[in-house]
N, C-alpha and C positions, 0 to 999 in steps of 0.2 A: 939341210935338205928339206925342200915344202913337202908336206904331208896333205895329200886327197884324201879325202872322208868319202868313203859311200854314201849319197844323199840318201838313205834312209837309214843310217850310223849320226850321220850329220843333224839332221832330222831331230833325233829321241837325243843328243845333246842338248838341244835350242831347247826342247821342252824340260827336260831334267834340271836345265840350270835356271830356268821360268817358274817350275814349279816351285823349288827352294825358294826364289826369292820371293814369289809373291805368296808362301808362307811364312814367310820371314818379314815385310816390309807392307804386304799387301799389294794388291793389282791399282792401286791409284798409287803407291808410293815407289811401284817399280816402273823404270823408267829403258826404253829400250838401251841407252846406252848400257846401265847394270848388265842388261843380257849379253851385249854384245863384250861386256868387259870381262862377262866371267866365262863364257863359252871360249873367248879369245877368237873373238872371227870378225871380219870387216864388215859393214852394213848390208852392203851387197848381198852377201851372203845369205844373212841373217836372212835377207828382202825377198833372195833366190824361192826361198823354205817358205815365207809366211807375209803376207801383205801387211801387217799391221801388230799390234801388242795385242788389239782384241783378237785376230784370227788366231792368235799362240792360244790364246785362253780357250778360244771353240775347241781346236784341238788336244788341248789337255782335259774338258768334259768330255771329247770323245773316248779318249783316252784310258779316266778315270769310269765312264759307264761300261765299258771294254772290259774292264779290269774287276767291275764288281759283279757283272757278269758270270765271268770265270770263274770267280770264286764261290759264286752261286753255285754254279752246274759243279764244281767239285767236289761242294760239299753234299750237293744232293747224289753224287753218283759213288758215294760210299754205302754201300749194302750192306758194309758190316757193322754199321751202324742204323740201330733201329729207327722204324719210317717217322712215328712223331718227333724225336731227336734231332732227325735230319730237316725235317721241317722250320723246325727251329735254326738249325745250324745256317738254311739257307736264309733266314731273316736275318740272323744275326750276321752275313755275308755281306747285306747289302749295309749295313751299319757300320763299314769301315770310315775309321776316323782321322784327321791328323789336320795339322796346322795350314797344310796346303789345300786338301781337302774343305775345310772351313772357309779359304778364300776362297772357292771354288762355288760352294754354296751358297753362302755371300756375294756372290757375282751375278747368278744363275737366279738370285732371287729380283735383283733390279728392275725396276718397271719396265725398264726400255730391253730390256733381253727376255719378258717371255715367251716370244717365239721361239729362243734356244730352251727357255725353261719345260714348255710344252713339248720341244721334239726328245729333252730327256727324259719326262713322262711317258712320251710314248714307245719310248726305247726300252724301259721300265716294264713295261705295264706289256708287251710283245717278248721281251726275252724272260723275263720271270716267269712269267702264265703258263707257259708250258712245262718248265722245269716244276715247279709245282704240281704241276697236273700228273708227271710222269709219276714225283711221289704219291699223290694221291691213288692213282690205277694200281700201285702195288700195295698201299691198304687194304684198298677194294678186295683185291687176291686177298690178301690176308685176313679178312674179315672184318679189320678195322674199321671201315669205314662202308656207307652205303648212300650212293647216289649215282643215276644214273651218266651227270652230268658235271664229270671231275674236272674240264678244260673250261667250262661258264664257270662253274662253282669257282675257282681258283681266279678268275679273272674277276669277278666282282670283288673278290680279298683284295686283290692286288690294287685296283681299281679304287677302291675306298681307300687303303691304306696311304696308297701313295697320292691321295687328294686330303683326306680331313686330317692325316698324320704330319703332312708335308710340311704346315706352318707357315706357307704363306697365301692359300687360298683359304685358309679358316683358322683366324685367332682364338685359341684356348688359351684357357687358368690350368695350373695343371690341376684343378678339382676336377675340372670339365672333359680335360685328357684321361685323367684318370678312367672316368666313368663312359667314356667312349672306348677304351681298351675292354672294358668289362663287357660291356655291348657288344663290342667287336668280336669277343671271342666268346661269348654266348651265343653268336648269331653262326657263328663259324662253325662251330659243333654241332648245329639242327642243319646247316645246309650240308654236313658231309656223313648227317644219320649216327652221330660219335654221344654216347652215354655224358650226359649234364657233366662238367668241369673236368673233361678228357683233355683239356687244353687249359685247363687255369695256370697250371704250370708257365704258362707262355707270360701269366700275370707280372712275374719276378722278374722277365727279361727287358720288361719297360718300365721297371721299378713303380707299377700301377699298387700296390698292396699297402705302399706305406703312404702314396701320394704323390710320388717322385716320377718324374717323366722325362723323358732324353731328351724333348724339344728345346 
């Protein structure tokens, strides 16, 4: 008996056995056939979903930006956890990592892709901003924090972060990383009114203390 897939079951197949392989093999070393041998579907098909091997790959960064997203807003919309905490929890959200993810970064860094690189910047830099900002406005409440201007303030973090942090608009040592973390979160603390190393804490999550940087 032939078995129909619902084209959006069908769908998150083609990318689940994409992503495996092009962390497994790399996106030059995967070849559509792989995909089509491991999904177990005929070209067509494959062709139905996605014009090409690169359109698979746009849609697994869509995918993968989708997904760190979420896991942003989830972490930030735990109240039972305190607001600097959760601050943190949502950095350390977008910091998900893995073998496929790494081809994914690798791809998205190519010369010839960054207009895809730029619109996941600014995909970045529009869904974080706020989710930040909302923790922000409940410091504010709390006292923690003081500024009139929680949604700019949070947009120039994000804004920096994800340009001189990114790695591939500004080559750092990580001496130079290091001391831009320091910077980073010195400057962080004056734009949101927060008492001198209310955030150094944040130092150990980009291993800035010893020297050590996630770049």
């Amino acid at each position: 008996m032939r078995i129909v897939k619902e084209a959006e079951e069908r769908r998150n197949e083609i990318l689940d056995a994409a992503d495996q392989l092009f962390g497994e093999k790399g996106f030059d070393g995967t070849s559509t056939n792989d995909i089509l041998e491991k999904v177990g579907i005929a070209r067509g098909t494959l062709y139905y979903h996605f014009k090409s091997k690169e359109d698979i790959m746009d849609a697994l960064i869509e995918r993968h930006n989708a997904r760190l997203l979420n896991a942003a807003q989830a972490a930030a919309s735990d109240r039972s956890v305190p607001v600097n905490e959760r601050i943190l929890s949502v950095v350390m959200a977008l910091n998900i990592s893995g073998r496929s993810s790494e081809e994914i970064i690798e791809h998205i860094h190519r010369p010839q892709n960054a207009l895809m690189h730029q619109k996941i910047q600014k995909a970045i830099i529009g869904g974080v901003t706020p989710i930040l900002a909302e923790i922000i406005r409940e410091g504010i409440d709390q006292g923690l924090f003081s500024t009139p201007f929680p949604y700019e303030c949070m947009e120039m973090v994000v804004t920096y972060a994800n340009t001189v942090f990114d790695g591939d608009m500004i080559e750092l040592t990580e001496e130079e990383r290091a001391s831009r973390i320091r910077a980073f979160i010195f400057n962080a603390e004056r734009l949101l009114g927060m008492k001198s190393g209310s955030f150094m804490y944040g130092m150990q999550m980009f291993g800035a203390e010893n020297g050590e940087g996630n770049g």
